[in-house]
C-alpha positions as CSV (number, residue, x, y, z in Angstrom):
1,X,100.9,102.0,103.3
2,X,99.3,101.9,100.3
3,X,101.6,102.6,97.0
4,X,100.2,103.3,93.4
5,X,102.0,101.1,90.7
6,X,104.0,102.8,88.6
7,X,102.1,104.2,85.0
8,X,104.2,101.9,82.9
9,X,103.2,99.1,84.8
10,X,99.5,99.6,84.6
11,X,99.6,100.4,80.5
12,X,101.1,96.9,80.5
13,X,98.7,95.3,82.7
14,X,95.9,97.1,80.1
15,X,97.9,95.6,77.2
16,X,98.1,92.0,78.1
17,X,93.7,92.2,79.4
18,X,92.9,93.5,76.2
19,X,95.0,90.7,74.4
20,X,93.1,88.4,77.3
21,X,89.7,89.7,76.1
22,X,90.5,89.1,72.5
23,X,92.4,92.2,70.7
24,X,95.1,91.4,68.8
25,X,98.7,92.9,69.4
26,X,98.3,95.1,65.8
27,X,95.6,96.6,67.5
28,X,96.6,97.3,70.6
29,X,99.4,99.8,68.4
30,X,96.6,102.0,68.2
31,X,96.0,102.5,72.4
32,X,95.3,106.0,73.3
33,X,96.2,106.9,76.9
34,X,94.6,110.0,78.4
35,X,95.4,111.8,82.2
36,X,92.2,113.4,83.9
37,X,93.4,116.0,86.3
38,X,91.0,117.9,88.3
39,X,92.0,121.4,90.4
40,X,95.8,119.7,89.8
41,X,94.3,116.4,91.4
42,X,95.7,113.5,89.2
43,X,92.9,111.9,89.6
44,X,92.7,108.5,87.0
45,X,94.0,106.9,82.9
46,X,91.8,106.3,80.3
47,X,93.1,103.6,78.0
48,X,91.0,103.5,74.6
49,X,91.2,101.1,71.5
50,X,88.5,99.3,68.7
51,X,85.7,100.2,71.1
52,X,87.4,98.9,74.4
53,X,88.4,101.2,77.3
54,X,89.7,100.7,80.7
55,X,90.1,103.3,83.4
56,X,92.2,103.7,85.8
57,X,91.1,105.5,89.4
58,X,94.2,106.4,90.5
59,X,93.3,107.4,94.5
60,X,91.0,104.1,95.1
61,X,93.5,101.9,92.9
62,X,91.0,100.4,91.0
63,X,91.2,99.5,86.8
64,X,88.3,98.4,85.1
65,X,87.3,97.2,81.7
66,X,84.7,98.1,79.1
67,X,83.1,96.8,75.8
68,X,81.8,99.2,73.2
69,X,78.2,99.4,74.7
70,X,79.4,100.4,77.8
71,X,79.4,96.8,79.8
72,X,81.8,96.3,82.4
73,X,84.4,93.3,81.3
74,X,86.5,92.8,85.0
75,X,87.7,95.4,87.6
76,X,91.4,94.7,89.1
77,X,92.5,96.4,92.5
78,X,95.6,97.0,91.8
79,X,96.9,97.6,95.7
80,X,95.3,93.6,95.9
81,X,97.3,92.7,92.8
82,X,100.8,94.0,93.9
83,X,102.8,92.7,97.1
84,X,105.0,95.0,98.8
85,X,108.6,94.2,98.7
86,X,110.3,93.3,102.4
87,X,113.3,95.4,103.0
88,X,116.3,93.8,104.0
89,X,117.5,94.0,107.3
């Protein structure tokens, strides 16, 4: 089974790649976060700052990165990314 990560969880992960690709914390106070719903499908997050975005696609558990012109930085699959925990017997 296949589990999204939790929304606070992936607005960190976007925090500490954009500190990764160069953007300093100051800048990151500026992050705008935006849902796209579609027909009441949650469907993926925008994260926007200085000319960097990342989206999120919620359903296929895919975030990927973006320079100003458009360029794709890295893509992270989330569901690869996080290990589900064992429950204990």
């Amino acid at each position: 089974m296949r589990l999204n990560p939790p929304a606070w969880e992936v607005r960190q992960l976007v925090e500490h790649t954009f500190l990764h690709l160069g953007l300093s914390e100051q800048t990151l106070e500026n992050l705008a976060e935006t849902i796209l719903l579609r027909e009441g499908r949650y469907l993926a997050r925008s994260y926007r700052v200085a000319n960097f975005m990342a989206m999120w696609l919620v359903e296929v558990g895919i975030l990927q990165f973006y320079d100003g012109q458009g360029r794709m930085l890295c893509t992270i699959n989330l569901f690869q990314e996080k290990k589900p925990a064992r429950a204990a017997a």
